[in-house]
C-alpha positions in Angstrom: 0.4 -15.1 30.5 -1.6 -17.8 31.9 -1.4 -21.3 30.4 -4.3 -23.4 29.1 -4.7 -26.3 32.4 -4.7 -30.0 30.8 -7.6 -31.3 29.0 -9.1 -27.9 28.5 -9.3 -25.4 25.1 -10.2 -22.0 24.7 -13.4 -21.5 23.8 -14.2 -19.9 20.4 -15.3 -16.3 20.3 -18.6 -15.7 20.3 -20.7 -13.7 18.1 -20.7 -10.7 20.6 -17.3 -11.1 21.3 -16.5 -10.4 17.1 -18.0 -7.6 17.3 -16.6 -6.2 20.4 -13.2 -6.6 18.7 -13.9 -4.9 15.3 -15.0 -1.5 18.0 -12.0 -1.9 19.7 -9.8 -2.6 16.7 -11.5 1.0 15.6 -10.3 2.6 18.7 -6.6 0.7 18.7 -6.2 2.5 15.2 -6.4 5.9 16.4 -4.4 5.4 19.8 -2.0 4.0 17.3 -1.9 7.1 15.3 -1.4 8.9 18.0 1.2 7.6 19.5 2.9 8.0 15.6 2.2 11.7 15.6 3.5 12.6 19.2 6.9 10.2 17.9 6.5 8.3 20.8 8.7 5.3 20.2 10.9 7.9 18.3 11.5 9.7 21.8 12.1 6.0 23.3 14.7 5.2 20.7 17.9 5.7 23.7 16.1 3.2 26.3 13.1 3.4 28.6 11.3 6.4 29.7 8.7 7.6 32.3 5.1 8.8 31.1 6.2 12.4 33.3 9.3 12.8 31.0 7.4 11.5 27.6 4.5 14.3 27.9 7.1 16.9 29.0 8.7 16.3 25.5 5.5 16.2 23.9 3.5 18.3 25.6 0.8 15.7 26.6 -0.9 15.4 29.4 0.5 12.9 31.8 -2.1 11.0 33.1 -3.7 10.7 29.9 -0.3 9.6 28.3 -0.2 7.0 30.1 -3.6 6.0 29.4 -3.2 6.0 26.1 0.4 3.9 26.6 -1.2 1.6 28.7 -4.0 0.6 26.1 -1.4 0.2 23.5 0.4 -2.0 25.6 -2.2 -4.3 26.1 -2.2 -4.9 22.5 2.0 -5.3 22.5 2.5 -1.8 21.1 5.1 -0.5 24.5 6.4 -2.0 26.8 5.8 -0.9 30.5 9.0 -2.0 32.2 8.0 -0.2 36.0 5.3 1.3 37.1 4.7 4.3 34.2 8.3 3.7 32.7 7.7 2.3 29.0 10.2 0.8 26.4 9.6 -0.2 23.4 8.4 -3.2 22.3 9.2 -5.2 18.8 6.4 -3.7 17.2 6.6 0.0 18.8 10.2 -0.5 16.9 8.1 0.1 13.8 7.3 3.2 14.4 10.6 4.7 14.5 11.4 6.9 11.5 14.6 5.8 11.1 14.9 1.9 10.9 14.5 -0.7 8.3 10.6 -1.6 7.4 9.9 1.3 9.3 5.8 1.9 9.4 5.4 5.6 10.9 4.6 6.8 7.6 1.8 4.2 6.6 0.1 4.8 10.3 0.0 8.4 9.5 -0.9 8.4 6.2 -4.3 5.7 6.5 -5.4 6.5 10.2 -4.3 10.5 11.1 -7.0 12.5 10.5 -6.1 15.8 7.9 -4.4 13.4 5.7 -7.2 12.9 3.4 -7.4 8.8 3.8 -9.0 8.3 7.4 -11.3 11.6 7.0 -12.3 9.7 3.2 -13.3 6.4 5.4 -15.8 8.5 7.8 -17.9 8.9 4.8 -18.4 5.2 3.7 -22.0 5.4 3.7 -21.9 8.1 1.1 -20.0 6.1 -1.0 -21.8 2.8 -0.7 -25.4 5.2 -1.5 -23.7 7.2 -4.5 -20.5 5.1 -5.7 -18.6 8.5 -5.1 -15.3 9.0 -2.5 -15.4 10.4 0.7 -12.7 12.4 0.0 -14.6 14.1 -3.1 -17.0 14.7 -1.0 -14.8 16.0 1.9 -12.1 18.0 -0.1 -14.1 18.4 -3.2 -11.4 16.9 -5.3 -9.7 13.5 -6.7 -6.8 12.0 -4.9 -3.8 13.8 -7.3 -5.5 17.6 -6.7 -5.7 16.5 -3.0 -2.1 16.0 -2.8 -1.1 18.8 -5.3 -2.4 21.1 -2.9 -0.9 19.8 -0.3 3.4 18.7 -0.8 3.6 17.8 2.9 1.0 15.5 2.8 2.0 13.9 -0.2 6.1 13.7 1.3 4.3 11.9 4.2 2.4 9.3 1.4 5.4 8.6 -0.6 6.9 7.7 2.5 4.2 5.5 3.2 4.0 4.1 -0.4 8.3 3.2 0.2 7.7 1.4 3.3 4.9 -0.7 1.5 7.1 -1.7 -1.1 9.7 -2.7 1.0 8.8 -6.3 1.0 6.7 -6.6 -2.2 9.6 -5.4 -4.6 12.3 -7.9 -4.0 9.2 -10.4 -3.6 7.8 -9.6 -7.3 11.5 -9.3 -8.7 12.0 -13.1 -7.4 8.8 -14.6 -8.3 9.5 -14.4 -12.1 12.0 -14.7 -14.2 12.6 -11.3 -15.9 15.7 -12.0 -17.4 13.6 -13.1 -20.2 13.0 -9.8 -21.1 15.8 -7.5 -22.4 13.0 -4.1 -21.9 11.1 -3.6 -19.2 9.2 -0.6 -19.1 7.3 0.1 -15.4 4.1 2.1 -16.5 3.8 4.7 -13.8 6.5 3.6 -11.4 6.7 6.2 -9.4 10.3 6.6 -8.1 11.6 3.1 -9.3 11.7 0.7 -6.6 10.3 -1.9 -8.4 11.9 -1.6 -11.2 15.4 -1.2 -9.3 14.3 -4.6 -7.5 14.3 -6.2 -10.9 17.1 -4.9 -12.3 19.0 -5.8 -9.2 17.9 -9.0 -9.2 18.7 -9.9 -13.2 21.6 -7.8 -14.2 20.3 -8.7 -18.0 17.9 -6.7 -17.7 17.2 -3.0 -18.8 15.0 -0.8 -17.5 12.4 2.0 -18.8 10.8 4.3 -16.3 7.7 5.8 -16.7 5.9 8.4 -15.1 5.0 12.0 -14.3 8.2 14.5 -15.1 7.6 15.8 -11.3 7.6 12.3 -10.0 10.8 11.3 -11.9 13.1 14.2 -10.4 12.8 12.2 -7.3 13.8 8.5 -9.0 16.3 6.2 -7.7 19.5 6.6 -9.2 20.2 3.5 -11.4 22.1 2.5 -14.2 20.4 0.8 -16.9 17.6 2.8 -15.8 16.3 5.4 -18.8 13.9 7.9 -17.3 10.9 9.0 -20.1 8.0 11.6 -18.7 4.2 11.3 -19.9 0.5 10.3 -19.3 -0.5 6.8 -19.3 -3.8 8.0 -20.6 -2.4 9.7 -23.7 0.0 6.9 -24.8 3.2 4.8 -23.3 6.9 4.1 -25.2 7.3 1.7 -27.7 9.2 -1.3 -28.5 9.7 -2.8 -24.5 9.7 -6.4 -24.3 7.5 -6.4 -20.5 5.2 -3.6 -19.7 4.7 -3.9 -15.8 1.9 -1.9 -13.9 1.7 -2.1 -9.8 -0.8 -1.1 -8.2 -2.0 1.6 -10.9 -5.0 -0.4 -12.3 -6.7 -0.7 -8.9 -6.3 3.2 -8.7 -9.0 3.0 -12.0 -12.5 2.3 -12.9 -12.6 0.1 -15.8 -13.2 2.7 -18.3 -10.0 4.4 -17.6 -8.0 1.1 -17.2 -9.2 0.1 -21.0 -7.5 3.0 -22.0 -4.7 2.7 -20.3 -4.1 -1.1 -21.4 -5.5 -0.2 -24.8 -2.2 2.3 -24.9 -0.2 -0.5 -23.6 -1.5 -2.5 -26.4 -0.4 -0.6 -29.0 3.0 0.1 -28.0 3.7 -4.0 -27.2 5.7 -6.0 -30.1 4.2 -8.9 -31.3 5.9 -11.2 -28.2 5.6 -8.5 -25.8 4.1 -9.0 -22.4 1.7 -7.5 -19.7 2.8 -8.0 -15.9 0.2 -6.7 -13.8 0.9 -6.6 -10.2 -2.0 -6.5 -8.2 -4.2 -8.4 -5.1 -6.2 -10.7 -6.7 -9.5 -11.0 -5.1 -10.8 -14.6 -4.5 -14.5 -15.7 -5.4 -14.5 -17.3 -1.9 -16.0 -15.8 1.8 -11.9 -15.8 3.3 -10.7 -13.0 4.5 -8.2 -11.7 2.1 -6.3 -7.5 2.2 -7.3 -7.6 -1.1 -11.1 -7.0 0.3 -10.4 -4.0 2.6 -7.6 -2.6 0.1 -11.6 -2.6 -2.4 -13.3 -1.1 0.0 -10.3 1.3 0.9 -10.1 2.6 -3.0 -13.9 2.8 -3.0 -13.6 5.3 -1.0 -10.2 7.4 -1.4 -9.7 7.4 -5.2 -13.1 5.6 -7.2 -10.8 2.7 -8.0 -11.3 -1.1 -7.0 -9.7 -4.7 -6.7 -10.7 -7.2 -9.3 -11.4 -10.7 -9.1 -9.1 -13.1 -11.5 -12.3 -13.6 -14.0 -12.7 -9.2 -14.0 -8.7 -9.3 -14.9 -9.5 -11.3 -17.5 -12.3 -9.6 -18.8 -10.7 -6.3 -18.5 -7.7 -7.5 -20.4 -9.8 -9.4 -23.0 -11.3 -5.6 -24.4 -7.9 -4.3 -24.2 -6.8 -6.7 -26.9 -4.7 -9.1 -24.2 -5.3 -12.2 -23.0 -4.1 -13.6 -19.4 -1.0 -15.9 -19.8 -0.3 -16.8 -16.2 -0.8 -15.5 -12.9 2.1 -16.2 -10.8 1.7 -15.3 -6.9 3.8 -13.6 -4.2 4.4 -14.6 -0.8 4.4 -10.7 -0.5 0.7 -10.6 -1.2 0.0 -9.4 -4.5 0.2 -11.4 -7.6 1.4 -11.0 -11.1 -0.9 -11.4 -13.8 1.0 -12.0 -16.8 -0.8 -11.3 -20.1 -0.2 -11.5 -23.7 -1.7 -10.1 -27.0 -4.6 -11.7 -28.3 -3.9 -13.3 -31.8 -7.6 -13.0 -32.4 -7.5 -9.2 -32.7 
């Protein structure tokens, strides 16, 4: 790495330069993805190997191995210790399998193609002309058919949907005090995580867990933890002191979110509370995940990110009304909401 001489800066990207970097930030993605579904870093796991022993094992071709590992190192994915012998670097770490915050699964599961997310984003332009997903119009189906069909997929998504969480659960579970609430019912939470996250961090607390019957054969063992099967859409339990939803309203057009909050609402007590954990989209030009994550449920599942003033405005026809919203330094935020004494 050179060093800037004395008295001089770096000169600021130009226009064509921007642009340059989104194409290759298109092609980095797939190398990436590649290199996740040969296992690459997996195979470098015991210490530093040559390109001629790498394809061998995964039945590459050599020269074009290393091509591809070369690339990737140029963006600090590898580590090319001599000439066509590569280690891994700290961030080819992450896509190991097998350690903490590992990432393979989220690399496969957005940018391999077959897996219904990537193949969804090459047909963008039919979503932005007809406000449909590229993977109805690919697969012919919604996102839960697409994975019913298809249990190896949706192993490799869960996967991805565990790594994700990894951060963001002990994140939310600090950012609020939750031991104000004896209930918590997590609407749709999947195998628990979050909900484990909270109870861990509040021993107070206890726990309801909602979701599919399939989904809840694979929940995390927990005490204080009761497990109830059902559909959101056809009505929630009663009586729990927080309702908490993460990232299930941003699956939803608004139609379907009124009636899932609308259930909500009539199950709450009187002092009951709404936590919604979700990006928040600002009303500003910055760049935000919260934008692409849009754009990304645009086209995968017909859902969308919301703005603050759309929370509120969703939440206000549901009978609710937005308490606080409390931020994460994980990303998303929780918006807390209560019922409206009006209605």
């Amino acid at each position: 790495m050179t060093a800037t001489p004395p008295g001089q800066t770096l000169s600021a990207p130009t226009p064509l330069d921007e642009i340059f970097a989104i194409i290759r930030g298109f092609w980095a993605s797939r190398a990436l993805a590649v290199a996740a579904e040969l296992d690459l870093a997996g195979l470098l796991a015991a210490g530093p190997q040559s390109v001629d022993e790498l394809a061998a094992r995964t039945e590459t071709h050599a020269p074009s191995l290393f091509r591809l590992m070369r690339a990737l190192e140029s963006i600090g994915v590898f580590s090319q210790v001599s000439p066509r012998v590569f280690a891994n670097s700290a961030t080819s770490e992450l896509l190991r399998r097998d350690v903490p915050g590992s990432q393979w699964a989220f690399v496969r599961t957005i940018l391999s193609t077959g897996l219904g997310q990537y193949d969804s984003w090459a047909q963008i332009l039919h979503c932005i002309q007809t406000g449909k997903t590229g993977l109805e119009k690919v697969y012919g189906c919604d996102p839960w058919g697409f994975f019913t069909a298809r249990p190896e997929v949706w192993a490799v998504f869960n996967e991805a949907m565990r790594s994700a969480s990894a951060a963001i659960s002990p994140a939310v579970a600090q950012a609020y005090d939750w031991g104000r609430f004896p209930i918590v019912a997590d609407i749709g939470g999947g195998v628990g995580s979050q909900l484990v996250a909270i109870l861990d961090a509040h021993p107070s607390v206890r726990g309801i867990l909602f979701d599919a019957p399939a989904v809840l054969e694979q929940a995390l063992p927990r005490n204080r933890v009761e497990r109830l099967g059902g559909d959101f859409f056809k009505g929630v339990p009663a009586g729990a002191d927080a309702y908490t939803l993460r990232w299930i309203l941003h699956d939803w057009p608004d139609r379907e979110c009124l009636t899932i909050l609308s259930n909500i609402r009539k199950a709450m007590k009187a002092d009951s509370r709404v936590v919604l954990i979700e990006e928040i989209i600002p009303e500003t030009p910055d760049l935000t995940w919260g934008k692409w994550i849009d754009l990304h449920m645009l086209v995968m599942a017909g859902g969308r990110e919301r703005t603050a003033t759309e929370y509120g405005e969703l939440l206000g026809k549901s009978g609710l009304e937005i308490e606080q919203v409390v931020p994460t330094p994980a990303g998303p935020s929780l918006i807390i909401a209560r019922a409206n004494a009006t209605r």
